[in-house]
C-alpha positions as CSV (number, residue, x, y, z in Angstrom):
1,X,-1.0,8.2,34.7
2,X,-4.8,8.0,33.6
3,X,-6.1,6.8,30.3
4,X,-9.2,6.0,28.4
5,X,-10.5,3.5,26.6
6,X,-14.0,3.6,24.9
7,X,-15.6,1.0,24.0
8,X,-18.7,1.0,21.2
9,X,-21.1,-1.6,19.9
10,X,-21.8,-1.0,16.1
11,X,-25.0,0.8,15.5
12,X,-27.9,-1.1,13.9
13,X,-27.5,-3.7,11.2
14,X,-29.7,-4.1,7.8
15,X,-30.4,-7.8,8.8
16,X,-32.0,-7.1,11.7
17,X,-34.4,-5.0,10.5
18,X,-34.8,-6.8,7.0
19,X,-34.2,-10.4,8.1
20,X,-34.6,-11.3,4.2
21,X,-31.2,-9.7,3.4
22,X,-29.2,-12.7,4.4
23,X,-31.2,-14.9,1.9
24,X,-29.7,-12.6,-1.3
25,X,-26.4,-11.3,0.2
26,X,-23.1,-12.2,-1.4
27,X,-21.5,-11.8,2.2
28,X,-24.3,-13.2,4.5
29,X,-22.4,-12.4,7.5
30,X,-21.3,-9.1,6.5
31,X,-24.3,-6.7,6.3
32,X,-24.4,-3.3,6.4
33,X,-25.9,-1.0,9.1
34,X,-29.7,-0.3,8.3
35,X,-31.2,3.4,7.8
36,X,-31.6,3.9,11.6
37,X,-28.2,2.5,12.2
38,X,-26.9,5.1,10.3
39,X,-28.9,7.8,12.5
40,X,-26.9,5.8,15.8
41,X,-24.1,6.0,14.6
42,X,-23.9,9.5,13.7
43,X,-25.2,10.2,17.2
44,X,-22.3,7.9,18.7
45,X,-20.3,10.7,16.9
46,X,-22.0,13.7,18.4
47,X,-21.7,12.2,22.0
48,X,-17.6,11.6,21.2
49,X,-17.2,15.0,19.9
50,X,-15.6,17.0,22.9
51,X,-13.6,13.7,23.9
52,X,-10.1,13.1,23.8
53,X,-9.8,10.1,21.9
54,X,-6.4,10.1,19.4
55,X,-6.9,6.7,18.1
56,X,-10.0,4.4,16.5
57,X,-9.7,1.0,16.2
58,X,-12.7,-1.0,14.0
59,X,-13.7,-4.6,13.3
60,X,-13.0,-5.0,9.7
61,X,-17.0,-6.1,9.3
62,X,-18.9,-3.7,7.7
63,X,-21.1,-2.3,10.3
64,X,-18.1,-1.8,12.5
65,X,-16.6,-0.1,9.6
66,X,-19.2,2.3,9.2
67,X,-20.3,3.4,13.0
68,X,-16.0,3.6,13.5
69,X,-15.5,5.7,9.8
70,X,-18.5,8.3,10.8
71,X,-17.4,8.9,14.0
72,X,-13.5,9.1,12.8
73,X,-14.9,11.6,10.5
74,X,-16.6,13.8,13.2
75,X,-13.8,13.5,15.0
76,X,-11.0,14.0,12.0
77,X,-9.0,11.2,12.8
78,X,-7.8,7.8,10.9
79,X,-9.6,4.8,11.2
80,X,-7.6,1.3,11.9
81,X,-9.0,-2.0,11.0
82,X,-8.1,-4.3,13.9
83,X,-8.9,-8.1,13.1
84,X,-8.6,-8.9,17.0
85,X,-12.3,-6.6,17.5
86,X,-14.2,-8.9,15.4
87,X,-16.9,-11.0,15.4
88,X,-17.3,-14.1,17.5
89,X,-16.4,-16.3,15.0
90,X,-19.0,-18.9,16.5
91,X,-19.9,-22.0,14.1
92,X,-23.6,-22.1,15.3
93,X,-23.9,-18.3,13.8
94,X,-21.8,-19.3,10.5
95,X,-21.2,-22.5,8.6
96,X,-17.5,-21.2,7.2
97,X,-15.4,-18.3,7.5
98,X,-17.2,-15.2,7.2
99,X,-16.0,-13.5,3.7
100,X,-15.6,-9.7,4.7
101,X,-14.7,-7.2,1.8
102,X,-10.7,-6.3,1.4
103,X,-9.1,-3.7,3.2
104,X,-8.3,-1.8,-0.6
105,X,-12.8,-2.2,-1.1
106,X,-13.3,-1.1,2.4
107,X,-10.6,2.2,1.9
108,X,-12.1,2.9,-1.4
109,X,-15.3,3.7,0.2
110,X,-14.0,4.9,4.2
111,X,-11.1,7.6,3.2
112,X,-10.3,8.0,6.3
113,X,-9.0,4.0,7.2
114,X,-5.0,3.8,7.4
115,X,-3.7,1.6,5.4
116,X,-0.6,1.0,7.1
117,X,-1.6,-0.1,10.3
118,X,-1.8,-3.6,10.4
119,X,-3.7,-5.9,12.5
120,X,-1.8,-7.0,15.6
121,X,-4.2,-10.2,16.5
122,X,-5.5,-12.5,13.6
123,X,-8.5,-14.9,14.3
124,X,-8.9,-18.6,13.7
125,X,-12.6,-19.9,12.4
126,X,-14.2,-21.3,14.5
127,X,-13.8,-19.8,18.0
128,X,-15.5,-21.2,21.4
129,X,-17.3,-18.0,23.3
130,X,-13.8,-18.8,25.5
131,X,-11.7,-18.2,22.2
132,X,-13.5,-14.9,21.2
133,X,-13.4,-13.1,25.1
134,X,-9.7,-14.2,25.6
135,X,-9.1,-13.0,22.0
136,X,-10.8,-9.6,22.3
137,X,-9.5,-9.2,25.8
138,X,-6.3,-9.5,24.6
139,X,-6.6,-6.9,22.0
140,X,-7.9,-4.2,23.8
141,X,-4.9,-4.4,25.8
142,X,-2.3,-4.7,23.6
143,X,-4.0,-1.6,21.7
144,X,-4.0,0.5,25.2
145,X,-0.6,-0.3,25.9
146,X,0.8,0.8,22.6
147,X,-1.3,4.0,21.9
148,X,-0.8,5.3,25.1
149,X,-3.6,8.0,24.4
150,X,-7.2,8.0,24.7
151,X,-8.9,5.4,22.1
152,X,-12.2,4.3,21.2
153,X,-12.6,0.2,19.8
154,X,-15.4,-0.2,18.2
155,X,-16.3,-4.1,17.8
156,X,-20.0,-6.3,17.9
157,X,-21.3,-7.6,21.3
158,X,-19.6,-10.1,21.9
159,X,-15.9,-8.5,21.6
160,X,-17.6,-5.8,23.4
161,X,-17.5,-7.7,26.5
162,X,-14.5,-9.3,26.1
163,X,-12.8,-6.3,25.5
164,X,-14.4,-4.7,28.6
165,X,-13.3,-8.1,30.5
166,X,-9.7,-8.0,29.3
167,X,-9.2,-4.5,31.0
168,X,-11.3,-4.7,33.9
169,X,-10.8,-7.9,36.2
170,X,-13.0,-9.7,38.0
171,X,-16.5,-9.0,35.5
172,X,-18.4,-11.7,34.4
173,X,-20.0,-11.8,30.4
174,X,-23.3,-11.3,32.6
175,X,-22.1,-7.7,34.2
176,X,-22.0,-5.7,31.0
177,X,-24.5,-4.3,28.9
178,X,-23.6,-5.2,25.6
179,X,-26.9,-3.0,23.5
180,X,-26.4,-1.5,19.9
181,X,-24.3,1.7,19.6
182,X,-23.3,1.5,23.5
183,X,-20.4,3.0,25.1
184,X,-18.4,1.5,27.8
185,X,-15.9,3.5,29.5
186,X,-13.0,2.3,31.0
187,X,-10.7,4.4,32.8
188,X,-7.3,3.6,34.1
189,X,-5.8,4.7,36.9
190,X,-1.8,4.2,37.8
191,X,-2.2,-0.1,37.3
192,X,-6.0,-0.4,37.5
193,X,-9.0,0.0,35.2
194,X,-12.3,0.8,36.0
195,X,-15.5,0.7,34.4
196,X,-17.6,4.2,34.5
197,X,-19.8,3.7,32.1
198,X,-21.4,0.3,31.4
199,X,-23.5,0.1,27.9
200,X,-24.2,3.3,28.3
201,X,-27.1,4.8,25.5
202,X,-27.8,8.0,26.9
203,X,-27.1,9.5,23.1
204,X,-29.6,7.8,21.0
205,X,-33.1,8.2,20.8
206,X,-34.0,5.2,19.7
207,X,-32.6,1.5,21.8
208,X,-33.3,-2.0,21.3
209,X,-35.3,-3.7,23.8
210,X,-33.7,-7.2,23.4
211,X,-29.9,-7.6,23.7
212,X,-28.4,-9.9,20.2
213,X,-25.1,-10.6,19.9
214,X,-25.2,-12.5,16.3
């Protein structure tokens, strides 16, 4: 039996191109995606279009909200907000917590999130980069095993790789490409996954030159 599972980086987000943002932000580690995060995004979509995906699984954050809810749209399906995609919740990135908006603000704004799936893996502040890949890891597999379909997780960069790692044995953090708006593709065959498309950004026209994770 094969299956699926794509895996996307968020597009672009406002504080990276407006560094100031943070400063004046009632959730600092929350931001949005910027103007040409939008544009990524939407071309995320256009390259998903003739897949089979059945299921989308978000971060909760609000750029994985927004590159998930755009291509959910193109792709007319529900959008579930999975706490185990999030963030590393790494101290040295964020001095507490990170406030995120509730599900009921999020759904007001993204019609298409379900609001009765509910999270299957809850995070503890703060993680170790340990925590975070065993955490994400763990998700994406739980998630493959119970939507047996083809699904798309959309998380940040560092649940990108973990979620890769938790699927495919024997990478390293070092072996995958982690850029904005990338897709990994995993693919399983019988028992065994395998990765056929490693960060791939074939479907945007405009890349960052410098991998960030925070």
């Amino acid at each position: 039996m094969s299956q699926t599972v794509w895996i996307a980086r968020h597009a672009n987000r406002e504080d990276f191109v407006n560094p100031g943002w943070f400063n004046g932000a009632e959730r600092p580690y929350d931001p949005p995606l910027s103007a040409d995060g939008l544009v990524q995004a939407r071309q995320l979509a256009q390259r998903l279009k003739d897949s089979k995906i059945s299921g989308i699984f978000a971060s909760p954050f609000l750029r994985t909200t927004q590159t998930a809810h755009i291509v959910a749209e193109t792709l007319s399906l529900p959008l579930k907000l999975e706490w185990g995609l999030c963030e590393w919740l790494n101290p040295d990135w964020m001095d507490s917590d990170p406030q995120t908006q509730s599900l009921e603000a999020l759904a007001a704004q993204f019609p298409r999130i379900d609001m009765g799936y509910h999270s299957r893996i809850k995070p503890k502040y703060p993680e170790t980069e340990r925590d975070c890949m065993a955490r994400a890891g763990e998700s994406a597999r739980l998630l493959a095993a119970e939507f047996t379909g083809d699904i798309l997780l959309v998380g940040h960069g560092a649940s990108t790789i973990g979620m890769t790692m938790g699927l495919v044995s024997g990478l390293a953090t070092t072996d995958i490409n982690a850029t904005l708006c990338c897709l990994v593709k995993v693919v399983r065959q019988e028992a065994k996954w395998f990765m056929e498309l490693n960060g791939d950004t074939s479907h945007l026209t405009q890349t960052e030159s410098v991998i960030r994770f925070n």
